[in-house]
C-alpha positions in Angstrom: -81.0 -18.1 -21.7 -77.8 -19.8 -23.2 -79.6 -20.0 -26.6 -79.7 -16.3 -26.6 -76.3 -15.6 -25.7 -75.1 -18.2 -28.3 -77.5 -16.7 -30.5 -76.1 -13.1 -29.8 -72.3 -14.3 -29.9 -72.5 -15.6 -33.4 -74.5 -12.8 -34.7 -71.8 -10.6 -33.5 -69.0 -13.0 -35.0 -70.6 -13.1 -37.9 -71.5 -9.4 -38.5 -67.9 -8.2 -37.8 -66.1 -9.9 -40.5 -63.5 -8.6 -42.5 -64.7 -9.2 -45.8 -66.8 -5.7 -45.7 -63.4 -4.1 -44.9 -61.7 -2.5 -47.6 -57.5 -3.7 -48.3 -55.2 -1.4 -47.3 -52.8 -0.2 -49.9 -49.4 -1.3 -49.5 -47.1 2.4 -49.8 -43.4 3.2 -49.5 -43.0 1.4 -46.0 -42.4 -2.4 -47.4 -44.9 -4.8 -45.9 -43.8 -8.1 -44.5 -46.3 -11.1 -45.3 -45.3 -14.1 -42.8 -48.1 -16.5 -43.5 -50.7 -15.6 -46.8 -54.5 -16.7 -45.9 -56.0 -15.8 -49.4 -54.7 -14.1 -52.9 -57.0 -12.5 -55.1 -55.9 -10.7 -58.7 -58.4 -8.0 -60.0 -57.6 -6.4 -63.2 -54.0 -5.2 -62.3 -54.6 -5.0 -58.5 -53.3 -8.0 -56.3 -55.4 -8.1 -52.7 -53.2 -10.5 -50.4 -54.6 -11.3 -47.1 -52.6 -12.7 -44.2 -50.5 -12.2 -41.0 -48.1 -9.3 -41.1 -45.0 -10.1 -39.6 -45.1 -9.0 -35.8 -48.6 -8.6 -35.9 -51.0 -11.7 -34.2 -54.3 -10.9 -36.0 -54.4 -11.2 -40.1 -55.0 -8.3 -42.5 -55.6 -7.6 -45.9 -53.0 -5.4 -48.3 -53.5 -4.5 -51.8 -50.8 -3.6 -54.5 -51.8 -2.3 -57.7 -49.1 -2.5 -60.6 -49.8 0.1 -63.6 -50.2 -1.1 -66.7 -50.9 0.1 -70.4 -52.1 -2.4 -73.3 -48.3 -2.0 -74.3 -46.4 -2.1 -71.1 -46.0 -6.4 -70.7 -42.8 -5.5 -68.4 -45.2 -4.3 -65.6 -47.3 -7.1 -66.3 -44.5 -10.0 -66.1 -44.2 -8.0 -62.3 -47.8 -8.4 -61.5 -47.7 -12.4 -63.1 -44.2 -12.9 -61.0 -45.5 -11.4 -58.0 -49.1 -13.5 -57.8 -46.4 -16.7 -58.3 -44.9 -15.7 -55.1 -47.4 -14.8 -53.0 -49.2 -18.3 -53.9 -46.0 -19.9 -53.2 -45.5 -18.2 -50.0 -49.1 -19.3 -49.0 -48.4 -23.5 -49.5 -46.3 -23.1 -46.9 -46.9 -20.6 -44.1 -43.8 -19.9 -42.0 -41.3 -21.2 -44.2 -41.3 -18.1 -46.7 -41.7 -14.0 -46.2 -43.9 -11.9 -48.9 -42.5 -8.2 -48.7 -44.6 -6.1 -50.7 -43.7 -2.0 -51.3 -44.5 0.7 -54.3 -42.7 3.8 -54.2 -45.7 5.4 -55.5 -47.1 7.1 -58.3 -46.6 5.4 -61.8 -43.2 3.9 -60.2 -43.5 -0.5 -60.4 -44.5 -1.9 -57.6 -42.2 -4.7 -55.6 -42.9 -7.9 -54.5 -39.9 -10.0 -53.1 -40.5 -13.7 -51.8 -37.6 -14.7 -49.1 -37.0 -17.9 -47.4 -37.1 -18.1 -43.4 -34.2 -19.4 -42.4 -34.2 -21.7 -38.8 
């Protein structure tokens, strides 16, 4: 009987992961990072999972930055803001990762700040 409700409890761990779960764009209301789990660049798209600030569980948040073959000012943004998120994530708690886009074709923002004791 315990084999089958070990059996049964990792079954259900395992088929409710989040990794099925699509990100959830980040939008005009900034998102605040407190601790970064994983960071993940695809094509001009930056997928940061972690723990919102307030929140207990983690989540995951995507931020896409629009770029043309010409535009290498957007691109420095999406370069600088992968640098930040992995900095944030070598040390969790010491630094907040607030994510935002205002939309549309605007830039999207990334702004790494220090906690401060």
């Amino acid at each position: 009987m315990r084999r089958l409700v070990k059996a049964a409890a990792i079954v259900a761990v395992l088929s409710s992961g989040r990794a099925s779960a699509a990100p959830t764009p980040v939008g005009a209301t900034p998102v605040v990072l407190v601790a970064i789990d994983s960071v993940e660049v695809t094509g001009t798209t930056i997928v940061v999972a972690g723990v919102e600030e307030g929140a207990g569980a983690p989540s995951e948040w995507s931020i896409s930055f629009y770029v043309t073959s010409s535009d290498t000012f957007a691109m420095g943004q999406l370069e600088a803001c992968h640098r930040m998120a992995l900095a944030a994530m070598t040390k969790p708690g010491a630094y907040r990762l607030t994510l935002w886009d205002q939309g549309s074709y605007s830039y999207a923002h990334c702004r790494l700040s220090r906690v401060t004791p």
